[in-house]
N, C-alpha and C positions, 0 to 999 in steps of 0.2 A: 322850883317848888320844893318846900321843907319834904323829907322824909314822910311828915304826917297825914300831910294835906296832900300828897301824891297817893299813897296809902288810900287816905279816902275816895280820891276821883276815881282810881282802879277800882274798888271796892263796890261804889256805885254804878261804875259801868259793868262789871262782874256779875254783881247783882241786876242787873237789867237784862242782861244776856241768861243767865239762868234763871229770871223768875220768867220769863217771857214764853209763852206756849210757842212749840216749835214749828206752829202753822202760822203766830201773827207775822203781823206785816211791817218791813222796819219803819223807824221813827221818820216822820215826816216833818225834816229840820225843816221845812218854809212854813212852817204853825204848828209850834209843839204843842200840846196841849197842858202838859202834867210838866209840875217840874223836873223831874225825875229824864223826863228828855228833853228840857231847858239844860239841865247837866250835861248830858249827854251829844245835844247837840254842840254846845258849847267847847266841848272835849273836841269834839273833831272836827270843831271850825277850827282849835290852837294847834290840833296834831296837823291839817293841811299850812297851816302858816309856819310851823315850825319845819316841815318841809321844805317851803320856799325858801326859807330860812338858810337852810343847810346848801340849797343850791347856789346861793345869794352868796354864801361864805366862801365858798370853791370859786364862783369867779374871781372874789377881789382876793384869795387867793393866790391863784393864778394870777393876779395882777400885781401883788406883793412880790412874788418870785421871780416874775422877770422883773420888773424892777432891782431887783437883786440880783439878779444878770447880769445888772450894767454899772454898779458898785458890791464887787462882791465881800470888799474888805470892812464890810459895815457890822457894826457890832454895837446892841443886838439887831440884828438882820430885821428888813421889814414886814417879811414872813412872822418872826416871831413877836413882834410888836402888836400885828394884825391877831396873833394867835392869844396875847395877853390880854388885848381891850377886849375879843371874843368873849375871854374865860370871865374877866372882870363883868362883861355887859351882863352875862345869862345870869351871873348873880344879883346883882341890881336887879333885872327885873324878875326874879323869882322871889326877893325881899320886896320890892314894890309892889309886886300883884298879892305877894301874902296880905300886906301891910293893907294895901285897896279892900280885901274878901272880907275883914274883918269889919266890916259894918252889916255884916250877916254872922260872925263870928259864933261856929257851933251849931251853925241851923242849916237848913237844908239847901239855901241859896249861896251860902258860899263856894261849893265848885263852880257855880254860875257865875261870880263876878270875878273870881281869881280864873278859869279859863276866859272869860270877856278879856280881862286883864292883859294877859298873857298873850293872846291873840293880837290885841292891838298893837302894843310894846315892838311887839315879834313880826308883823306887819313893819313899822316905821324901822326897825334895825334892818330888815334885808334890802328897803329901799335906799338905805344908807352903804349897806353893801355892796349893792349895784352901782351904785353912784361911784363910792371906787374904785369897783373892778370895771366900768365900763369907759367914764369919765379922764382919769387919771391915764 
């Protein structure tokens, strides 16, 4: 996610948490009603996928490093090959999901398509991480 459009999603979810009377009731992701927690929910369906994500990463990880175990004179190692298409992927898709949000571009639905975005992308990479850390 750009500097800007990260800015923004904190900022709305900031603003949700401090305009919200300290009695109501949290957001009810299974039927939001307002966009404002279409944002919202959408924010913490990418934050739980970016989660898996992270766990997703550590197994094939760990699947990288032993593999490196068993040729250790490899260069660059398969730890850091794993550690490059990581750093490469999150960029792709924080350029993809910008690139996707921008048919709401400036309006209030764009956190909503750029976390949609993001979620799904973030979803298909850790099933691809799994696949190598459990498969391989």
């Amino acid at each position: 996610m750009t500097h800007n459009l990260k800015l923004f999603a904190l900022s709305a979810a900031a603003l949700i948490v401090l305009s919200a009377p300290t009695q109501a009731q949290e957001v009810d992701c299974e039927n939001p009603m307002t966009q404002v927690e279409m944002n919202l929910c959408a924010a913490q369906a990418f934050e739980a996928a970016d989660e898996d994500l992270n766990l997703a990463y550590e197994i094939a990880r760990d699947m990288a490093r032993q593999m490196d175990s068993y040729t250790p004179d490899l260069d660059p190692t398969n730890e850091v090959l794993l550690r490059d298409a990581q750093r490469a992927w999150i960029k792709f898709r924080d350029a993809a999901c910008e690139a996707e949000s921008t048919l709401a571009r400036g309006g209030t639905m764009q956190p909503l398509l750029y976390s949609t975005c993001a979620e799904r992308l973030t979803r298909q990479r850790a099933e691809d991480l799994r696949m190598f850390g459990e498969v391989n």
